[in-house]
N, C-alpha and C positions, 0 to 999 in steps of 0.2 A: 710483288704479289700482295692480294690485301689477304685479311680476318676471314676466315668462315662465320658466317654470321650464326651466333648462338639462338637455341628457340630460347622463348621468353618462359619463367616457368609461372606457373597459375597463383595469382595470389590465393596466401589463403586467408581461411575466413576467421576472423575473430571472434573469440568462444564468451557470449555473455554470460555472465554470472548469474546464476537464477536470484530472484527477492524472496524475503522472508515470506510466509502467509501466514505464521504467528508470531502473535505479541504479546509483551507485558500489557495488562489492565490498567486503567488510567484509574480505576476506583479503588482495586483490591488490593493494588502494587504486586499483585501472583505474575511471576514472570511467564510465558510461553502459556498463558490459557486463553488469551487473547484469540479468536480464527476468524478469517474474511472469509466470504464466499461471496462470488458475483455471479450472478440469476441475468445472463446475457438475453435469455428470452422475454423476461417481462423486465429489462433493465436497472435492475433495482441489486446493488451491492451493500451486506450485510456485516457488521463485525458484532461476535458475541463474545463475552467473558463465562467459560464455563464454570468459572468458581463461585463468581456472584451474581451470574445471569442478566448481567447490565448487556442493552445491547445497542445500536445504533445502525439506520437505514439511510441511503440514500441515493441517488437517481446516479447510473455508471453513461460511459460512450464505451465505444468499441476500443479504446486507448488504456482504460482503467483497471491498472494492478493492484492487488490484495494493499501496499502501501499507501496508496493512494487515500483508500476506504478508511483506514487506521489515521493518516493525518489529516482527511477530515472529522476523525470525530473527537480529534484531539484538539484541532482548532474549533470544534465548536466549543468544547469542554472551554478552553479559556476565554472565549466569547463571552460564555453564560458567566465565568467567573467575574471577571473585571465588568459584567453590568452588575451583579450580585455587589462586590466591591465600592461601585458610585453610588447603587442605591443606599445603601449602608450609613453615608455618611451627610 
């Protein structure tokens, strides 16, 4: 006689860890006053520093987390640097 065939049970689903949406200031080094917000209607995601009101804009997709916003404007920060740095010497 064979096995009663067992039912199969449901996988489950893997639980993502939510992302930060605040950060440390690349200017003021203030930890957690850094906030993203993405404007999905006129496409445009924003990161401000509420300590020193530095702030930085740029064009989102439908894929783009609060992260995202922050390490572009941290990679632009060191863009501007190392041109700042060539000019210099």
């Amino acid at each position: 006689m064979g096995k009663r065939k067992s039912r199969a049970k449901p996988a489950s689903k893997k639980r993502m860890d939510k992302l930060d949406t605040v950060f440390s200031c690349p200017f003021c080094n203030h930890g957690s006053s850094v906030e993203c917000r993405i404007d999905m209607k006129n496409l445009i995601g924003e990161a401000i520093c509420r300590i020193c009101q530095e702030n930085f804009s740029t064009t989102v997709t439908a894929l783009t987390e609060p992260i995202d916003i922050y390490s572009e404007w941290i990679d632009e920060c060191e863009r501007v640097n190392t041109l700042e740095d060539d000019g210099e010497e």
